[in-house]
C-alpha positions as CSV (number, residue, x, y, z in Angstrom):
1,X,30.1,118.1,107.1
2,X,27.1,120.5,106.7
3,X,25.7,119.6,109.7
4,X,28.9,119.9,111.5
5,X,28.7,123.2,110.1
6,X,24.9,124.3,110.8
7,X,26.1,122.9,114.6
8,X,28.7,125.1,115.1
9,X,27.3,128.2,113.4
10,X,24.7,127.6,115.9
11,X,27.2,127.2,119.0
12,X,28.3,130.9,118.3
13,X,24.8,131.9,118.4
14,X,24.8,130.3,121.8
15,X,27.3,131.9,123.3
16,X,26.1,135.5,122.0
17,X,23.3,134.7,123.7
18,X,24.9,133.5,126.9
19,X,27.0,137.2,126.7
20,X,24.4,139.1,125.8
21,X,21.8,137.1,128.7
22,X,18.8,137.9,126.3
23,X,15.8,136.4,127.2
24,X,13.2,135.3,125.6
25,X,14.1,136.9,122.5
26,X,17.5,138.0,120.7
27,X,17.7,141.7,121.7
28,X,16.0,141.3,125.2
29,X,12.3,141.4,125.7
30,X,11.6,143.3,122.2
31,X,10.6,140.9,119.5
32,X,13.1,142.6,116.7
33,X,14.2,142.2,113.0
34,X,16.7,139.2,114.6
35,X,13.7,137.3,115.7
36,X,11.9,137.6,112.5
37,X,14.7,136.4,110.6
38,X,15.3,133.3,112.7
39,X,11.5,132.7,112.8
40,X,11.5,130.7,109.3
41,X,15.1,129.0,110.4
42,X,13.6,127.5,113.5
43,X,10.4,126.6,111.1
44,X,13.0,124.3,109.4
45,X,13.9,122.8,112.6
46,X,10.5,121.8,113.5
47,X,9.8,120.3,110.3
48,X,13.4,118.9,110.3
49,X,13.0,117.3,113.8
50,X,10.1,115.2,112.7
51,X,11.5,113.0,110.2
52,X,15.4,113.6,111.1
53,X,17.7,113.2,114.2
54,X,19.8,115.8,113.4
55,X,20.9,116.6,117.0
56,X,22.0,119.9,116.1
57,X,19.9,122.4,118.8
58,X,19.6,119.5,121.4
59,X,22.8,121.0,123.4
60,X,22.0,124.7,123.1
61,X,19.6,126.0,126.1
62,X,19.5,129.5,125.1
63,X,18.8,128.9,121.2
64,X,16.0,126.3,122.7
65,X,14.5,129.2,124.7
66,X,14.8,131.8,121.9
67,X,13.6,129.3,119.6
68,X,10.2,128.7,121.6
69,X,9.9,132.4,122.5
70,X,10.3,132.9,118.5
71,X,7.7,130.4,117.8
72,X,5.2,131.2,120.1
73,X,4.3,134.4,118.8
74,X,1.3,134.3,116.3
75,X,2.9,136.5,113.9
76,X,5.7,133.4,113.2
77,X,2.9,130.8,113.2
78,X,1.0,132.5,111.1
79,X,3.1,133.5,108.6
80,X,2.6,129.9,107.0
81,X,-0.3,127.4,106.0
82,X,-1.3,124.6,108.8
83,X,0.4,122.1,106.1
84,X,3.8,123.6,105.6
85,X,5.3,120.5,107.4
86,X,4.1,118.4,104.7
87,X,5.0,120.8,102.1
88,X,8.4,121.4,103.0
89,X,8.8,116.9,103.3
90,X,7.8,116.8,99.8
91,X,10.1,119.5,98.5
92,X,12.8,117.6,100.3
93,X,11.8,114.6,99.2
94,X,12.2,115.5,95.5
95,X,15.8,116.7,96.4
96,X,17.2,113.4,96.3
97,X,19.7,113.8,99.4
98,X,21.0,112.4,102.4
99,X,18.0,114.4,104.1
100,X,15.5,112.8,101.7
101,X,16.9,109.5,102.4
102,X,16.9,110.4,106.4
103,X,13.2,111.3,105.6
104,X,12.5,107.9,103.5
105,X,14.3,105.2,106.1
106,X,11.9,107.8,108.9
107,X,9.0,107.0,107.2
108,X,9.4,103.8,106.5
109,X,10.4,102.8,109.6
110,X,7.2,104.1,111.5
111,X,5.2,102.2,108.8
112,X,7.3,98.8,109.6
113,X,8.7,98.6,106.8
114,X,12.3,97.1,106.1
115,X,14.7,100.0,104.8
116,X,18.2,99.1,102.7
117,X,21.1,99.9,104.1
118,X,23.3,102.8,102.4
């Protein structure tokens, strides 16, 4: 249901986009207080991605191109250590949720190992 939710919350950011025709960033070609604030959202994402098919930006061209515009600028990359992918796997992990599970059945899986249903 949360993801349902994260989806469409992201569909309306779509189609501001789409009526607004912004490229790369929200506001046009000024990197602005928007951008900044989505940088550490789309940070998420990336870590997200790599243990978890959420399938939740897949659909959305204009949040994919904002998203890499965001993410390309060194001021977004740099505002975290190399190993916050890591970091932020561990903190979910402790969590206990369905994402730490996701995480768990991802990892074992690309080690070979047999994960339990449920």
């Amino acid at each position: 249901a949360e993801q349902e939710k994260l989806t469409e919350a992201f569909r309306r950011i779509e189609d501001e986009l789409q009526r607004r025709a912004a490229v790369p960033f929200f506001e046009g070609p000024r990197f602005t207080l928007v951008d900044a604030a989505f940088g550490p959202v789309f940070r998420y994402f990336e870590a997200f991605e790599a243990f978890a098919d959420l399938h939740i930006l897949g659909t959305l061209p204009r949040v994919a191109t904002w998203r890499k515009a965001v993410s390309k600028r060194a001021s977004v990359r740099a505002a975290v250590a190399p190993d916050y992918p890591d970091l932020l796997r561990s903190f979910l992990m402790a969590k206990q949720s369905v994402l730490s599970d996701r995480i768990a059945a991802r990892l074992a899986t690309a080690e070979g190992r047999l994960v339990p249903a449920g």
